[in-house]
DSSP file (Angstrom, degrees, kcal/mol; ACC not computed):
  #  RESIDUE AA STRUCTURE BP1 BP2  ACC     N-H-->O    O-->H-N    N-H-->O    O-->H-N    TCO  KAPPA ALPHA  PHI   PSI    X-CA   Y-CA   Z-CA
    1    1 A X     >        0   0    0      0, 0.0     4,-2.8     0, 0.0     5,-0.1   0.000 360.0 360.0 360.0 -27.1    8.2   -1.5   12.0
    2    2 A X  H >>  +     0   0    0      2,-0.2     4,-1.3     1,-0.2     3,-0.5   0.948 360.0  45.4 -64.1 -49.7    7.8   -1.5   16.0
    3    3 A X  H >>>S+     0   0    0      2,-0.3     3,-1.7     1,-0.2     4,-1.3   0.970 112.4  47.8 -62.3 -69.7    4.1   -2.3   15.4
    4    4 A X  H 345S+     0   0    0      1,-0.3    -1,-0.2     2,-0.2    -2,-0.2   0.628 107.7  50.0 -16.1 -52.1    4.5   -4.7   13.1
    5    5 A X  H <X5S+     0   0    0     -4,-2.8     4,-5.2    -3,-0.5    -1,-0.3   0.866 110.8  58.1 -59.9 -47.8    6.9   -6.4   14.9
    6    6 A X  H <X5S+     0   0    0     -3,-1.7     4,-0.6    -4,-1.3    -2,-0.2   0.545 108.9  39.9 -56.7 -23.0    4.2   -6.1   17.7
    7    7 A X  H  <>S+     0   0    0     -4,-1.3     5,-2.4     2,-0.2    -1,-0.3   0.362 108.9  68.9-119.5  -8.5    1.1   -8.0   15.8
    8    8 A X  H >4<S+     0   0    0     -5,-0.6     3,-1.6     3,-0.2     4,-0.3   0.935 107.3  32.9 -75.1 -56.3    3.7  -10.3   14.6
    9    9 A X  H 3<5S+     0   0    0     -4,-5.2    -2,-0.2     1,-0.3    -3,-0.2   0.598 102.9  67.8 -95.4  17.2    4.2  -11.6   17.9
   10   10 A X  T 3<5S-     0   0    0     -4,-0.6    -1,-0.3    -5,-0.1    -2,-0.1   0.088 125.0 -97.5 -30.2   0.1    1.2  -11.4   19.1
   11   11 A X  T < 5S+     0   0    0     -3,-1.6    -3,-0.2     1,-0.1    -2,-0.1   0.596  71.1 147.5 106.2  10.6    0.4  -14.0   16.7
   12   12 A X      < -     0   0    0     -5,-2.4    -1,-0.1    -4,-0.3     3,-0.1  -0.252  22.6-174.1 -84.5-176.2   -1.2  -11.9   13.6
   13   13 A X  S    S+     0   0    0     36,-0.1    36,-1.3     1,-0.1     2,-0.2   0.068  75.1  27.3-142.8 -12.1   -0.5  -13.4    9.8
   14   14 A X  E    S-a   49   0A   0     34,-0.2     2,-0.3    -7,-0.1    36,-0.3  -0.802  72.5-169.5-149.1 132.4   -1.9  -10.8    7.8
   15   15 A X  E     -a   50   0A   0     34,-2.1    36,-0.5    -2,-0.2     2,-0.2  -0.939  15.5-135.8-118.1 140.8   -2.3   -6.8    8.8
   16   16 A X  E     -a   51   0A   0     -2,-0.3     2,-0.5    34,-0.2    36,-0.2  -0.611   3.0-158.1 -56.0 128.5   -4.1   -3.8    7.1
   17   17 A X        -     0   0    0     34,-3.2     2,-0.5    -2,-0.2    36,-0.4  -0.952  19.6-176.7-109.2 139.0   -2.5   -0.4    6.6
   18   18 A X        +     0   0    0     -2,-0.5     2,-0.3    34,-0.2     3,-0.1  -0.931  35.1 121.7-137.0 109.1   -5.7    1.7    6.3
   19   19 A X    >   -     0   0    0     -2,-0.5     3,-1.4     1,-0.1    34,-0.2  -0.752  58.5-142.9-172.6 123.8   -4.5    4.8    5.7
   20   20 A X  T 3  S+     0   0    0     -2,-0.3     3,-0.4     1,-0.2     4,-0.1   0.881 102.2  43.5 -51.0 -40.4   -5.8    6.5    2.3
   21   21 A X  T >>  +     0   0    0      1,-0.2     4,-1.1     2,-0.1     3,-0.8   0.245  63.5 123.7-100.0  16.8   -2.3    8.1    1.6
   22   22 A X  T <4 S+     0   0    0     -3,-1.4     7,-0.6     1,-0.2    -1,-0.2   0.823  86.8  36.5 -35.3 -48.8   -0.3    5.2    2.6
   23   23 A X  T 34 S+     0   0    0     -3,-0.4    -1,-0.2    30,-0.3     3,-0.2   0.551  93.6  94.0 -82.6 -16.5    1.3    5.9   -1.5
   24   24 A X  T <4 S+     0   0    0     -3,-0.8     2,-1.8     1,-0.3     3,-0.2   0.937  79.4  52.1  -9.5 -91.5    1.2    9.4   -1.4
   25   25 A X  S  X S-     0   0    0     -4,-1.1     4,-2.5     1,-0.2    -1,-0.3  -0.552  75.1-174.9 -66.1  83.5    4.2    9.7   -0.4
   26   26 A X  H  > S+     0   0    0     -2,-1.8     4,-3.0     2,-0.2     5,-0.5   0.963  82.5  37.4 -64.4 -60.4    5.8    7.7   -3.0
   27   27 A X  H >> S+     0   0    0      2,-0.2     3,-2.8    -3,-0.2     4,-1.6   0.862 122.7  46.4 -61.8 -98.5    9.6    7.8   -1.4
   28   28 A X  H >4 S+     0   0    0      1,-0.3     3,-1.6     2,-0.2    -2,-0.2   0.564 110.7  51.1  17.7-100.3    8.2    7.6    2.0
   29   29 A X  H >X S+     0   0    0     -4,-2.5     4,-2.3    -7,-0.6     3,-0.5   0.630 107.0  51.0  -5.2 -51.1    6.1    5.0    1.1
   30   30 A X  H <X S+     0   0    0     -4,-3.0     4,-0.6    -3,-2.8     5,-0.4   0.591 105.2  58.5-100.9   5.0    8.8    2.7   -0.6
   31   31 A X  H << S+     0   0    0     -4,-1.6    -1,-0.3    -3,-1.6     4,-0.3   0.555 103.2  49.8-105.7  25.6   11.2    2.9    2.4
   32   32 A X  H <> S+     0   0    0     -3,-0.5     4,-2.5    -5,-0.2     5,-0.3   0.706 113.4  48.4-100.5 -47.4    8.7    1.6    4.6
   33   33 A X  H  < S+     0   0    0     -4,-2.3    -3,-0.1     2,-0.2    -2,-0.1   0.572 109.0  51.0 -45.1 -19.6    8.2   -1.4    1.9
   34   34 A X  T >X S+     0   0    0     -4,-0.6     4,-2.2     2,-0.2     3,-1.3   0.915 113.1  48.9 -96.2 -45.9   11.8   -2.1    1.6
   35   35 A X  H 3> S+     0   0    0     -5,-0.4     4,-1.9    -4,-0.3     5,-0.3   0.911 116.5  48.8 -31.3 -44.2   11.8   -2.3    5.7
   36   36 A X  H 3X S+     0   0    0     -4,-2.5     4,-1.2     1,-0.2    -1,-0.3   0.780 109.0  44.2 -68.5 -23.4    9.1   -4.3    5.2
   37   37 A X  H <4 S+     0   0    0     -3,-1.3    -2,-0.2    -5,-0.3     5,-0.2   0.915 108.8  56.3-104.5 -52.7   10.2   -6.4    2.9
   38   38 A X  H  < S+     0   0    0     -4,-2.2    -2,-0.2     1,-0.1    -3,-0.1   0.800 113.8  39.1 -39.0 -35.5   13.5   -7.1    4.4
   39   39 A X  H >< S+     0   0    0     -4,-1.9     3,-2.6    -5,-0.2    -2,-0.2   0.924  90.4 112.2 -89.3 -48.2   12.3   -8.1    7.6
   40   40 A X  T 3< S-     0   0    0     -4,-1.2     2,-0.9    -5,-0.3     7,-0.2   0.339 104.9 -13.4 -14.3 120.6    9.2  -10.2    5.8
   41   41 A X  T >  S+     0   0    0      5,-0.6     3,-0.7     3,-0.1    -1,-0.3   0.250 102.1 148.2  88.5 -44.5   10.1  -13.7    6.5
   42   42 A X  G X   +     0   0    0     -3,-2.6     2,-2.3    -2,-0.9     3,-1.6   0.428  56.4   7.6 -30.4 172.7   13.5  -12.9    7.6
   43   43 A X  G 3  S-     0   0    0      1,-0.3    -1,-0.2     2,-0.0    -2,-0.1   0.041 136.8 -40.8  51.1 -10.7   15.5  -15.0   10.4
   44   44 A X  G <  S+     0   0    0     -2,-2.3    -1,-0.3    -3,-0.7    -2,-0.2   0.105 102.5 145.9 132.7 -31.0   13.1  -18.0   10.9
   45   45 A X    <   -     0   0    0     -3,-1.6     2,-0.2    -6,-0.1    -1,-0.1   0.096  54.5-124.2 -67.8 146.5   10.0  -15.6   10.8
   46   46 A X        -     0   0    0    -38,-0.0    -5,-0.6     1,-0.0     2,-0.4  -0.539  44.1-103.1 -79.0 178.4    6.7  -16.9    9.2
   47   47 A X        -     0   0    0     -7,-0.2     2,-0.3    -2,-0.2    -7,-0.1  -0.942  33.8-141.8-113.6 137.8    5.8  -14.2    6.2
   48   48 A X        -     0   0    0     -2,-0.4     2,-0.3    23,-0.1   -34,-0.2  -0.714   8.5-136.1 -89.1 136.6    3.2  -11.8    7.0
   49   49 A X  E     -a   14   0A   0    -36,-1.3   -34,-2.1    -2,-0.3    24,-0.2  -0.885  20.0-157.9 -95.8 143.8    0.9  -10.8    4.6
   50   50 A X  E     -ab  15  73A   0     22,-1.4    24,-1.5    -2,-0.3    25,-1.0  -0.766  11.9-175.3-114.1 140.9   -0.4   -7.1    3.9
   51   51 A X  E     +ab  16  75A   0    -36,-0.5   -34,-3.2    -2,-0.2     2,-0.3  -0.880  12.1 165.8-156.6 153.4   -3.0   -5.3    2.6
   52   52 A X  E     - b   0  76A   0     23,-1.1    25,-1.8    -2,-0.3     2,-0.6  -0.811  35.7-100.1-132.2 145.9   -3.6   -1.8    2.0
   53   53 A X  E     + b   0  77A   0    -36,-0.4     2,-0.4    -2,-0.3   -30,-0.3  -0.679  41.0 163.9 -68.9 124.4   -5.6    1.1    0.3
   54   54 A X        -     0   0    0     23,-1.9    25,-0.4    -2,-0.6     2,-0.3  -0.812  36.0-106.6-117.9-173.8   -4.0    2.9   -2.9
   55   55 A X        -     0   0    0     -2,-0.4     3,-0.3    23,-0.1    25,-0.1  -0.795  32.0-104.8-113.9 162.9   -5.5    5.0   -5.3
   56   56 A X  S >  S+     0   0    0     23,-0.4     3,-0.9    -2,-0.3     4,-0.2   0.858 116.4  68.2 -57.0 -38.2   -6.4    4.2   -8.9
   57   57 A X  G >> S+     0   0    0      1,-0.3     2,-3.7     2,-0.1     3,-1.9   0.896  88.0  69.0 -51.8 -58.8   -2.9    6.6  -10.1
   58   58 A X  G 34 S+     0   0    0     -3,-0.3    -1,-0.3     1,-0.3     7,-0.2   0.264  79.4  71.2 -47.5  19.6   -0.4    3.7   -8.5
   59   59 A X  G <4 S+     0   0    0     -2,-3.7    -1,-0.3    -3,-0.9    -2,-0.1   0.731  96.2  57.8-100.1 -48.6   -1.5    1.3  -11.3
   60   60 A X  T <4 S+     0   0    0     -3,-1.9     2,-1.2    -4,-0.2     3,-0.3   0.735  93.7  66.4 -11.9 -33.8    0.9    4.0  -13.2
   61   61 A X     X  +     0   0    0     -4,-0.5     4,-3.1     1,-0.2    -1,-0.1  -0.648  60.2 178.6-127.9  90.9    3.9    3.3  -11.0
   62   62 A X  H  > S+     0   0    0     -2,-1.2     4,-1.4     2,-0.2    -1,-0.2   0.788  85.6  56.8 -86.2 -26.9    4.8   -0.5  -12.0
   63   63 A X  H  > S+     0   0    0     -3,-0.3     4,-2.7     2,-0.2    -1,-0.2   0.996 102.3  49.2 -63.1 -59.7    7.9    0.2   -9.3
   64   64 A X  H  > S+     0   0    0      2,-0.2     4,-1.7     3,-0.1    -2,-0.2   0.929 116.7  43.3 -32.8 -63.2    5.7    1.1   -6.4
   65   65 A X  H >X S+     0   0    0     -4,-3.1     4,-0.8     1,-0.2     3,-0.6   0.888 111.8  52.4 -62.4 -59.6    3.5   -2.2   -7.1
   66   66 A X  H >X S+     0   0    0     -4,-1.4     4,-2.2     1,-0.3     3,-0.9   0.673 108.4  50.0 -31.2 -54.3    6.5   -4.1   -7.6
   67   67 A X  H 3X S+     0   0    0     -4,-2.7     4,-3.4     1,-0.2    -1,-0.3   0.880 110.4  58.7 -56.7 -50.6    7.7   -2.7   -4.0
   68   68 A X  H <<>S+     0   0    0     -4,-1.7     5,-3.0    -3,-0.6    -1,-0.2   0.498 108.5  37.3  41.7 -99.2    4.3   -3.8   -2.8
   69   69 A X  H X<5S+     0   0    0     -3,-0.9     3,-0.6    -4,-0.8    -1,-0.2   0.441 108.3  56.7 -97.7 -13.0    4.4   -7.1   -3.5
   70   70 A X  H 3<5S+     0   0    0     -4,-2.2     2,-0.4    -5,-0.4    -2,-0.2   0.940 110.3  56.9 -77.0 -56.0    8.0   -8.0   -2.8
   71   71 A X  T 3<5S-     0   0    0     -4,-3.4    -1,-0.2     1,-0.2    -2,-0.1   0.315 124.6-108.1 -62.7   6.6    6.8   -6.5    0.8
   72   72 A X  T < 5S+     0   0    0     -3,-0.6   -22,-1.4    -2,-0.4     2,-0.7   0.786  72.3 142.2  89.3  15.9    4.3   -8.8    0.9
   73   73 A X  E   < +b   50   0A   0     -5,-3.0    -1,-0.3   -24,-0.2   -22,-0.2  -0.938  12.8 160.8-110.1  95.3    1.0   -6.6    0.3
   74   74 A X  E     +     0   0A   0    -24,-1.5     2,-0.5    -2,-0.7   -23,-0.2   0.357  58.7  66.1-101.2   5.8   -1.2   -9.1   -2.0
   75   75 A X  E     +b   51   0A   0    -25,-1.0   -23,-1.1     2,-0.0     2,-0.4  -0.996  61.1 174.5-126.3 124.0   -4.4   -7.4   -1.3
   76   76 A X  E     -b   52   0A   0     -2,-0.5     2,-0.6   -25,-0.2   -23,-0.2  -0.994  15.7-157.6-127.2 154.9   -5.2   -3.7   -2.4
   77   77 A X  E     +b   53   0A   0    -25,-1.8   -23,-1.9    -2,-0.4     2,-0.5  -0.946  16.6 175.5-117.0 110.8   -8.3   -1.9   -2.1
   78   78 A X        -     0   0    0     -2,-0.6     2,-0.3   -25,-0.2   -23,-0.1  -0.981  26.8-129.9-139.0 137.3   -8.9    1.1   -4.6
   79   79 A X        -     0   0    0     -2,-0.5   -23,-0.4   -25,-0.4     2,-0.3  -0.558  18.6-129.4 -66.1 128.4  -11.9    3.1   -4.8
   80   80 A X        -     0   0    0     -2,-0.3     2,-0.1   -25,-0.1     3,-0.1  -0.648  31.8-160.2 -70.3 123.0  -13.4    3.5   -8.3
   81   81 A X        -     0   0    0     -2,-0.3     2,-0.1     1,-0.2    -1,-0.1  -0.210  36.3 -62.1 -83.0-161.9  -14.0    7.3   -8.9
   82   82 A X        -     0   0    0      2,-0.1    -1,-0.2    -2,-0.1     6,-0.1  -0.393  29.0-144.6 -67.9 151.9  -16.0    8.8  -11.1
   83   83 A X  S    S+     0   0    0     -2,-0.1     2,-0.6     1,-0.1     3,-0.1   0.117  78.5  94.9-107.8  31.3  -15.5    8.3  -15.0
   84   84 A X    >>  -     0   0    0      1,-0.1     3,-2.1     2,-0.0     4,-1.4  -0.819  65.6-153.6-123.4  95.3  -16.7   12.0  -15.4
   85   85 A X  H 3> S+     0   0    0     -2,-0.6     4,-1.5     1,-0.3    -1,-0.1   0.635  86.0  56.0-104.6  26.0  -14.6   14.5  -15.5
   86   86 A X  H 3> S+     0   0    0      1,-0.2     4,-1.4     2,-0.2    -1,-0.3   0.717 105.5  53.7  -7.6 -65.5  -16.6   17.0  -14.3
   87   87 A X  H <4 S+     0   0    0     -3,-2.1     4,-0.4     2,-0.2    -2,-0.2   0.694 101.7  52.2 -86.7 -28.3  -17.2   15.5  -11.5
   88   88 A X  H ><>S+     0   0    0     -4,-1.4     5,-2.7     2,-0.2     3,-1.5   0.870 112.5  55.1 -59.4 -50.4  -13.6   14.6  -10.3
   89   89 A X  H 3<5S+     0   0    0     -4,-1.5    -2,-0.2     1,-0.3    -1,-0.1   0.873 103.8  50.0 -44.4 -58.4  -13.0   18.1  -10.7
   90   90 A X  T 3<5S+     0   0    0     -4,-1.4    -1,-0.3     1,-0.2    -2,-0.2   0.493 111.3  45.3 -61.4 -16.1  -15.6   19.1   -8.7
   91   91 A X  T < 5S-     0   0    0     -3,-1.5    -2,-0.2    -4,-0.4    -1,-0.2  -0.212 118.4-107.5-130.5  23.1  -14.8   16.9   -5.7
   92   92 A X  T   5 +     0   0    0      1,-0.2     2,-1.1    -5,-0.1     3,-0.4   0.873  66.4 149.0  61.4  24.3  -11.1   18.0   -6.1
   93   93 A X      < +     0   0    0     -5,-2.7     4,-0.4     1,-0.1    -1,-0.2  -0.816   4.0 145.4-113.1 105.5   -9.5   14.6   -7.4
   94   94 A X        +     0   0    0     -2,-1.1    -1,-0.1     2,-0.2    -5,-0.1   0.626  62.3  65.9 -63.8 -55.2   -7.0   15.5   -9.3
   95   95 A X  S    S+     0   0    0     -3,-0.4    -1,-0.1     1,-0.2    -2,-0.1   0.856 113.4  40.8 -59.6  -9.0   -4.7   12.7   -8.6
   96   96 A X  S >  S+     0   0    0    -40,-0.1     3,-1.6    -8,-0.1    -1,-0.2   0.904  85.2 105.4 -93.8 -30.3   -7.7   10.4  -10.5
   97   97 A X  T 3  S+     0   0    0     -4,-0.4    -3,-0.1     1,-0.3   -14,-0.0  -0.030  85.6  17.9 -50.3 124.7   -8.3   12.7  -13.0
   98   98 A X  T 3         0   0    0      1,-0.1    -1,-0.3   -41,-0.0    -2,-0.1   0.625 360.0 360.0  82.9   7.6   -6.5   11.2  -16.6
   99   99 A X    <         0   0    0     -3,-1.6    -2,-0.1   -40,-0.0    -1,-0.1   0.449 360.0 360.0 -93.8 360.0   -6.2    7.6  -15.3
């Protein structure tokens, strides 16, 4: 949140998480979104907009988006894998594998 707080005043109105594994860590992951989302707006504050990478699985886990977007992450970026699996297999993605 100290960064955040930090490109908030500095003047920012929307920030990138680029970090692939941001959702990994699903518990992780949603206590930084409920931080986020508590301060979002808060006190007087303009609301910051977010956006982030996930992977294709989080379309599975209707809480995680929920958390998301209440925190104010309207943008997501997921990479398409392969529809072969074979080939997921082969390049070790599991976590796409069945979506």
């Amino acid at each position: 949140m100290d960064e955040i707080r930090k490109l908030y005043d500095l003047g920012f109105a929307s920030i990138m998480i680029t970090d692939d594994n941001f959702t990994a860590n699903r518990k992780k992951a949603t206590e930084i979104l409920s931080a986020i989302e508590e301060w979002n707006g808060a006190e007087g504050r303009d609301f910051l907009t977010f956006q982030t990478q996930l992977s294709i699985n989080m379309t599975k886990h209707e809480s995680m988006l929920s958390a998301c977007y209440r925190a104010g992450l309207l943008t997501a970026f997921m990479g398409i894998e392969s529809s072969d699996p074979a080939a997921l297999d082969e390049c070790d993605k599991r976590p796409n594998q069945g979506v």
